[in-house]
N, C-alpha and C positions, 0 to 999 in steps of 0.2 A: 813656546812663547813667541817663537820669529813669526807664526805662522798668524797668532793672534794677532801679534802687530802691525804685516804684512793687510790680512783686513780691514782693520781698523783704521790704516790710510788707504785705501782704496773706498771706504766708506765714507770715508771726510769727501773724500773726491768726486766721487757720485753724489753724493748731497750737494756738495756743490753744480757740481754737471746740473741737476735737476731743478734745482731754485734758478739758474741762467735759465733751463726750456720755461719755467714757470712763470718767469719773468716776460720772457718772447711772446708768449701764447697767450699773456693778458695783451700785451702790447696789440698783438695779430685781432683778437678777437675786439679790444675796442674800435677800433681802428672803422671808418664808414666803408661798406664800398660800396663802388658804381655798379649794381648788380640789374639784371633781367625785370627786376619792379620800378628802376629809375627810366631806362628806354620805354618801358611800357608809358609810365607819366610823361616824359616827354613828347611819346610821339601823341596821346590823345590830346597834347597842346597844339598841332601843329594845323593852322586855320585852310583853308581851299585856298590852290595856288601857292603852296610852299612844299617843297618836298627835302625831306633830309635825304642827302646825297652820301653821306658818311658818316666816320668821325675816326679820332684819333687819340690816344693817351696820351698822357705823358706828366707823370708824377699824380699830383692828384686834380690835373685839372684836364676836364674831356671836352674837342672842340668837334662843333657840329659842322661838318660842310653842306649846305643848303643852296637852292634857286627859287625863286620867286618868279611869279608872272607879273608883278609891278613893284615899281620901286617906293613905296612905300610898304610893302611885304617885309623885306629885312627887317628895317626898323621893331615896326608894329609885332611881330615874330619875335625878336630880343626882348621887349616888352613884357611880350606875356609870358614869356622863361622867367625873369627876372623875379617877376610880380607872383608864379607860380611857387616861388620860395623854394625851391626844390635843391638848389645851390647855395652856398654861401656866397658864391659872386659870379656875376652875368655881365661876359662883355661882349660888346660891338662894336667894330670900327671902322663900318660903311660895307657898301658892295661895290661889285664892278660888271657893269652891262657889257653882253654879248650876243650874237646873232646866232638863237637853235639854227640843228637844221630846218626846221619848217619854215625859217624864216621871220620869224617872230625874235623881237627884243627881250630877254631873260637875265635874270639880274643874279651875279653866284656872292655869296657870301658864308662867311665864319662868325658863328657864335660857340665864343670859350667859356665856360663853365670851371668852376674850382664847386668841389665838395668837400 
């Protein structure tokens, strides 16, 4: 009888153990992610004279570090993220000019993204 009983709460237990993973795994599985199909979309956004330079995590929003050969590239580049619908929210808040090595004026800027 101990023996039965003895199972019988280890089974309450594991049932329970198992509704928590069942619960997780719905949670994991709705969940969007930023996967290998979203950089592809992004980067076929990316107009001549703009180059993504990186990016970054963090939670759920990914920030592109980019350069432009004119300063209205930033801008125009946030634009057409935004408009591409591909995030829930597209931000921009300017660039800042600096001298490549060639010698040439190049503009570096961060577009943040939330998906």
């Amino acid at each position: 009888y101990q023996r039965r009983l003895t199972l019988k709460e280890e089974l309450i237990k594991l049932t329970s153990y198992n509704d928590s993973c069942r619960i997780c795994i719905d949670i994991l599985e709705s969940t969007r992610k930023f996967e290998t199909e979203s950089f592809v979309a992004v980067d076929e956004l990316v107009p001549a004279g703009i180059r993504i330079e990186g990016y970054e995590f963090e939670g759920t929003k990914v920030s592109f570090r980019c350069t432009a050969d004119t300063q209205d590239g930033p801008a125009d580049f946030a634009r057409i993220v935004k408009n591409a619908e591909i995030f829930q929210d597209v931000e921009y808040t300017g660039f800042a000019a600096y001298q490549d090595t060639d010698g040439s004026t190049r503009y570096s800027f961060n577009i943040e993204c939330i998906w």
